[in-house]
Every structure is written in C-alpha cells, then in structure tokens.
N, CA and C of each residue as an Amber inpcrd file, in Angstrom:
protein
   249
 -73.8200000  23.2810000  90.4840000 -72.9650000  24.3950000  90.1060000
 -71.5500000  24.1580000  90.6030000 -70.7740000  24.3740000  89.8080000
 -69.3540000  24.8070000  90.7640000 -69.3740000  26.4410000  90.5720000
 -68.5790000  26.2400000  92.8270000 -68.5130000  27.5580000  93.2160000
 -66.9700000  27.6830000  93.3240000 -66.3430000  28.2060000  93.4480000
 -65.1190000  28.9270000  93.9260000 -65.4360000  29.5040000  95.2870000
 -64.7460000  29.1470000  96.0950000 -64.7870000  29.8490000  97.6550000
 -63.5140000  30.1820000  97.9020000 -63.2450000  32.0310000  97.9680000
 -62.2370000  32.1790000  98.6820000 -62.2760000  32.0320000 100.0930000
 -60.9610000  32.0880000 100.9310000 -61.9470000  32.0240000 102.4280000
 -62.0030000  30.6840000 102.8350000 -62.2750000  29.6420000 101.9140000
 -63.0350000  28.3020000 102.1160000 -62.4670000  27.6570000 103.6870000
 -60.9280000  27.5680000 104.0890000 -61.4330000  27.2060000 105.3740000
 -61.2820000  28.3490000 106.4010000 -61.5070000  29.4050000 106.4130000
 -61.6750000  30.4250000 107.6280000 -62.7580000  30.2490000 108.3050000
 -63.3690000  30.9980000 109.1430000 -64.6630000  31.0190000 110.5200000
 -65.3080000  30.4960000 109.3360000 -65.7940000  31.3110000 108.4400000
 -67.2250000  31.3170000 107.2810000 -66.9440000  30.0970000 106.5520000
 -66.0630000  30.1150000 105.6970000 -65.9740000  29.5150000 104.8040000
 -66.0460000  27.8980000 105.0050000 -65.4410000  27.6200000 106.2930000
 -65.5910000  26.0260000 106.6950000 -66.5310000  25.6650000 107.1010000
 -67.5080000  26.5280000 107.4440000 -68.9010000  26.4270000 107.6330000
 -69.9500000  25.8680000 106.6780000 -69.5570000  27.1430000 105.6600000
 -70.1640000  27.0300000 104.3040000 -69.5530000  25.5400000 102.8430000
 -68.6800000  25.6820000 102.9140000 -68.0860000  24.8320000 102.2080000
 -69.0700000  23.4090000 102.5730000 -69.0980000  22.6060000 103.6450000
 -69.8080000  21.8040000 103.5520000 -70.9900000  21.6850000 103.2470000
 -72.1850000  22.9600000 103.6940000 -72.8920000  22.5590000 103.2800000
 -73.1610000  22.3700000 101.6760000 -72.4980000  23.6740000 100.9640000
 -72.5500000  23.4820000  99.6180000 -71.8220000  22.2040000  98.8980000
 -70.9940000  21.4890000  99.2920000 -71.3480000  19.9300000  98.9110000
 -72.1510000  18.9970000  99.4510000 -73.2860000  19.3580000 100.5930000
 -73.9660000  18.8780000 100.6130000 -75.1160000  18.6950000 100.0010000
 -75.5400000  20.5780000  99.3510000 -76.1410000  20.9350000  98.5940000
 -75.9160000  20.0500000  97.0160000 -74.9070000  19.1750000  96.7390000
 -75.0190000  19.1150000  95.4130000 -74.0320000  19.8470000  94.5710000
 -73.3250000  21.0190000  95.2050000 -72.4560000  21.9100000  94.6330000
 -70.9590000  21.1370000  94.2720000 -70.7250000  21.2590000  93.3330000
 -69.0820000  21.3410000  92.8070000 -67.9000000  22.1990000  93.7810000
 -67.4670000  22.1240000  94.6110000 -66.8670000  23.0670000  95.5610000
 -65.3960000  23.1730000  95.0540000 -64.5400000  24.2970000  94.7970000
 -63.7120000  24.5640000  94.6690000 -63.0040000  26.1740000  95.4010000
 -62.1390000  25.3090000  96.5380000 -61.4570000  26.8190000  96.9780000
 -60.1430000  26.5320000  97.1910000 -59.8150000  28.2370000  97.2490000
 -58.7010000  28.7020000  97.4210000 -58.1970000  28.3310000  98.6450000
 -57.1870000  27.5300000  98.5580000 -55.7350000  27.2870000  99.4790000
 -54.6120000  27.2970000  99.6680000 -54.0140000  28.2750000 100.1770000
 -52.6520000  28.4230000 100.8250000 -51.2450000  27.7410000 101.3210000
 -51.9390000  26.8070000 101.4370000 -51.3530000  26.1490000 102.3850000
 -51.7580000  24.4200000 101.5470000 -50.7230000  23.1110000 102.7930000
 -51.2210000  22.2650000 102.4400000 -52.2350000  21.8050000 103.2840000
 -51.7700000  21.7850000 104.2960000 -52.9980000  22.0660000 105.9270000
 -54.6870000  22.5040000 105.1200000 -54.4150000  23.6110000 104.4800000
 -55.5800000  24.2310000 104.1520000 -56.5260000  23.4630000 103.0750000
 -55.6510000  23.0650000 101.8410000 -55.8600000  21.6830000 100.2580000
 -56.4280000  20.5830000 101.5940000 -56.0300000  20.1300000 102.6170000
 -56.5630000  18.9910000 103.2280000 -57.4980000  18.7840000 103.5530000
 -57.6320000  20.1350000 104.4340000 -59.0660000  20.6850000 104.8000000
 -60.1770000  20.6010000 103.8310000 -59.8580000  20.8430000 102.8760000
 -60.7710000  21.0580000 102.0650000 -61.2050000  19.6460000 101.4350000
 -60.0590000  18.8290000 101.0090000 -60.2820000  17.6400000 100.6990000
 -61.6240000  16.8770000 101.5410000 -60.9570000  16.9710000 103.1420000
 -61.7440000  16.4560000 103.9460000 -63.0670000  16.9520000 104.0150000
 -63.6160000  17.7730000 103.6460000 -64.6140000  18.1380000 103.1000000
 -65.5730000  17.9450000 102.2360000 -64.8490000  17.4260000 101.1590000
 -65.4870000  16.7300000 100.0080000 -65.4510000  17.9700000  99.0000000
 -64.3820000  18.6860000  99.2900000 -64.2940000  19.7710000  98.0550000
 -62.5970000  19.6250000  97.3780000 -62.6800000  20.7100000  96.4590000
 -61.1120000  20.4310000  95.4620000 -60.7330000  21.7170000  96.3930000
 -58.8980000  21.9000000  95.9500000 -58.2620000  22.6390000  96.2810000
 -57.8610000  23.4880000  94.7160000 -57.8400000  24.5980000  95.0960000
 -56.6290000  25.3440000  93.5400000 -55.7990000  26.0520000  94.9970000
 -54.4890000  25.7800000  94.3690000 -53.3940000  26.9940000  95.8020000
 -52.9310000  27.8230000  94.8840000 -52.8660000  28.7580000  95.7950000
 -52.7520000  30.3530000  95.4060000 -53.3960000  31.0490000  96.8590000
 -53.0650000  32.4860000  96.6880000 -53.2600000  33.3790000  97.4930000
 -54.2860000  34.7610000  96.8910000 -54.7350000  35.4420000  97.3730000
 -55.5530000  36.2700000  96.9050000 -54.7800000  37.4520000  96.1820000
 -53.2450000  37.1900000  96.0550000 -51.8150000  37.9260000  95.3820000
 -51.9670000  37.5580000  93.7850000 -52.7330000  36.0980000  93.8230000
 -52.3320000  35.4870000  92.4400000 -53.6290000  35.9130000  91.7380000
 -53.3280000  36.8520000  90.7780000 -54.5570000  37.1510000  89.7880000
 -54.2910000  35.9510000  88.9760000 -53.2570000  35.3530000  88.2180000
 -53.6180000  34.0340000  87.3770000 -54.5350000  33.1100000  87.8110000
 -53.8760000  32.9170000  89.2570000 -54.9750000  31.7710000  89.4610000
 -56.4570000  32.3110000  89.7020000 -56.6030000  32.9520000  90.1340000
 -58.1950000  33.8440000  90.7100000 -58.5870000  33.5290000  89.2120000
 -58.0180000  34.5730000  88.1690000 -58.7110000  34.4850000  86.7600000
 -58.9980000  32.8320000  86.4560000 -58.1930000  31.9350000  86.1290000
 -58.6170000  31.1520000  86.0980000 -59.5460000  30.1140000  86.6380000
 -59.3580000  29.9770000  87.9820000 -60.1990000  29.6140000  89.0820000
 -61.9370000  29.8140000  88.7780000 -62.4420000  31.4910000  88.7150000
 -63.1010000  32.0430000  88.3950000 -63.8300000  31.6460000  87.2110000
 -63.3490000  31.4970000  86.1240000 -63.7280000  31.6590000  84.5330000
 -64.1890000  29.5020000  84.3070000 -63.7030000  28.5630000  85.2070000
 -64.0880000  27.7690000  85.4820000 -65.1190000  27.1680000  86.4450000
 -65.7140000  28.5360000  86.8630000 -66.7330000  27.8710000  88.1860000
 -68.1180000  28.8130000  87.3300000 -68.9530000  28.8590000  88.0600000
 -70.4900000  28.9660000  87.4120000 -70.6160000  30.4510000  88.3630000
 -70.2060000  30.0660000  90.0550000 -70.1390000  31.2530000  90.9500000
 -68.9950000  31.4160000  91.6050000 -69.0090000  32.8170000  92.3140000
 -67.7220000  32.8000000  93.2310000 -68.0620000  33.1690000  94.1850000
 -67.3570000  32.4890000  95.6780000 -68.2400000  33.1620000  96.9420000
 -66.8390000  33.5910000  97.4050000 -66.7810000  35.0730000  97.5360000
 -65.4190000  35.7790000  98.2800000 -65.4700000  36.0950000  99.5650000
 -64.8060000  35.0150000 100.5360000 -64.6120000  35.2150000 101.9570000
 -63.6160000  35.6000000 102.4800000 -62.8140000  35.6420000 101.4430000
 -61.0450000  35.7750000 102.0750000 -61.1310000  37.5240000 102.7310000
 -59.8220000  37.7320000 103.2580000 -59.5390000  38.7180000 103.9110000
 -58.2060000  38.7000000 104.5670000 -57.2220000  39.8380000 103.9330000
 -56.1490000  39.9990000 104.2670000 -55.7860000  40.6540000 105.1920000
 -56.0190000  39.6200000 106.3460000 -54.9350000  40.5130000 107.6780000
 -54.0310000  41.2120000 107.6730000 -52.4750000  40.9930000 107.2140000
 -52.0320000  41.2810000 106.7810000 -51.5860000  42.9240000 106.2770000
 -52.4770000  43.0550000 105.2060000 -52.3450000  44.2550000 104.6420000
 -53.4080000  45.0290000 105.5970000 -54.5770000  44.7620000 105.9090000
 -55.4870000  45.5380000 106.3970000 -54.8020000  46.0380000 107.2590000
 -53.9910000  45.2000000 108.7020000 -53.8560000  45.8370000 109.7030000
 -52.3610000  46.1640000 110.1040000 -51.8930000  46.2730000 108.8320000
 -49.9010000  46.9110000 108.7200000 -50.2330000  48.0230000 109.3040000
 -49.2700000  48.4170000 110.1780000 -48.8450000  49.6020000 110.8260000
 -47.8760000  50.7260000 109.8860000 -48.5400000  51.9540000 109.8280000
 -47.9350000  52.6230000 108.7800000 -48.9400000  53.0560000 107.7130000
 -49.7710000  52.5530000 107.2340000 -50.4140000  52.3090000 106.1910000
 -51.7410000  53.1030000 106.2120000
C-alpha cells in the first residue's frame, strides 16, 4: 500500500514510518522542513513538503496513497495565548 503519514518524523511517526517500510508499505510523508525530507529519506520513505496549512498538497498527497495515517499536530495554534 502507499500510506501518507502526517506527523511522519515526530515521537509517533518516526517510530511508525519505519516499520511500515519494513512492512512492505510505500511510505509517503509530510515534511516541513529539509531536516525533516531527510529524515524521511533516511528511512526508506518519500517526502511531499507542505504543512498541514496546505490543503493542495494534503488533497493531492491523499488522493495518491491507498491510506492516510494523521499524526501531525499543531502546537502552534493549539497552544496561542488568546485563543
């Protein structure tokens, strides 16, 4: 299968990511960064960059994988003061 992993290198996701190419899986996640595309490389998975901001890429990302595993989580917005 290819999966889409948001998340892919956070606590979970760098966890998971390997085994699902170990499993046999097609791995494809979301990265930010280039640090993050490396990570993933080193892994034995692909990168798409984008942020969980970019509905283009999500839609697309998405509509090319079989599953999607959503790990991401926006610090960020969750824990703005004010809000």
């Amino acid at each position: 299968m290819r999966v889409l992993v948001t998340g892919a290198t956070g606590w979970i996701g760098s966890a998971l990511v390997p085994d699902l190419v170990d499993a046999g899986h097609r791995v494809v996640g979301l990265a930010r960064s280039d640090a993050s595309a490396a990570a993933l490389a080193a892994a034995g998975a692909e990168a798409v960059r984008g942020s969980l901001d970019d509905l283009d890429v999500l839609r697309a990302a998405s509509a090319a994988s079989d599953g999607v595993i959503h790990l991401a989580f926006d610090h960020e917005t969750a824990f703005a003061r004010g809000t």
